[in-house]
N, C-alpha and C positions, 0 to 999 in steps of 0.2 A: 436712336434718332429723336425721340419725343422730347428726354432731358436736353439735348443739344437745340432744340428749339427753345425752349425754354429758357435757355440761358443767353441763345440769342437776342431774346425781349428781355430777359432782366439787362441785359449790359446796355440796353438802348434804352432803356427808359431810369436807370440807374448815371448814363451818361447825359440824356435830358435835364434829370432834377438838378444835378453838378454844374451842367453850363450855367443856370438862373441863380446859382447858390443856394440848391436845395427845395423841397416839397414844398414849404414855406412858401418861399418865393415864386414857384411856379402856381401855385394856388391863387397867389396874389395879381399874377399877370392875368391869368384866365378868369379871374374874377373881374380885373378892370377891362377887359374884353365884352365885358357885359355876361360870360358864363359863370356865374359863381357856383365855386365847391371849395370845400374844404382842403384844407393840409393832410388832414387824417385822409381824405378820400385818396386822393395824389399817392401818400406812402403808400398806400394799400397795394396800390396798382400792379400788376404781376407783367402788365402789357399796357400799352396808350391802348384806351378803348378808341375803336374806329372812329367815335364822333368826337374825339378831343385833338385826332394825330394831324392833320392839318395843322391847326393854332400849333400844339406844341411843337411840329418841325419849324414854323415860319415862328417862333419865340424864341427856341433855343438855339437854333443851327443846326440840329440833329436834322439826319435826311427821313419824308418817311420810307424810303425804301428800308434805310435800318430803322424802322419804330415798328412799321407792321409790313415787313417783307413777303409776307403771305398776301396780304392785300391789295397793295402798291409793289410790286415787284423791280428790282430794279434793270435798268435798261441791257442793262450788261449780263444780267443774268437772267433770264424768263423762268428759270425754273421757280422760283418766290426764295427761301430762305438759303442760305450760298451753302454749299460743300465741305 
């Protein structure tokens, strides 16, 4: 179960960096947002830390129900991460 969560935040935040064109890029948005961090910090990323998953769903299109489905659960599914 632990790996399969895991993989559920890699594919969401791996699907995030993709829609901007990359860590680069999302760096750059959330920097002109007024939050700057780095490229470096972005790849690093294993999960959207909770206080980024806001901006990054409303920059990328990514939902955050998929960025941090533990947190933001989605509507359709209460349990947090799906089956």
């Amino acid at each position: 179960m632990e790996t399969y969560v895991f993989m559920v935040f890699m594919e969401a935040i791996e699907k995030a960096k993709q829609a901007v064109g990359g860590p680069v890029a999302l760096a750059r948005l959330l920097t002109n947002l007024g939050k700057p961090i780095t490229s470096q910090a972005v790849g690093k990323w294993k999960r959207v830390p909770a206080v980024w998953a806001h901006d990054v769903a409303r920059l990328t299109g990514v939902s955050i129900h998929e960025l941090r489905p533990e947190l933001w659960p989605s509507p359709e599914n209460n349990s947090g991460v799906a089956a």
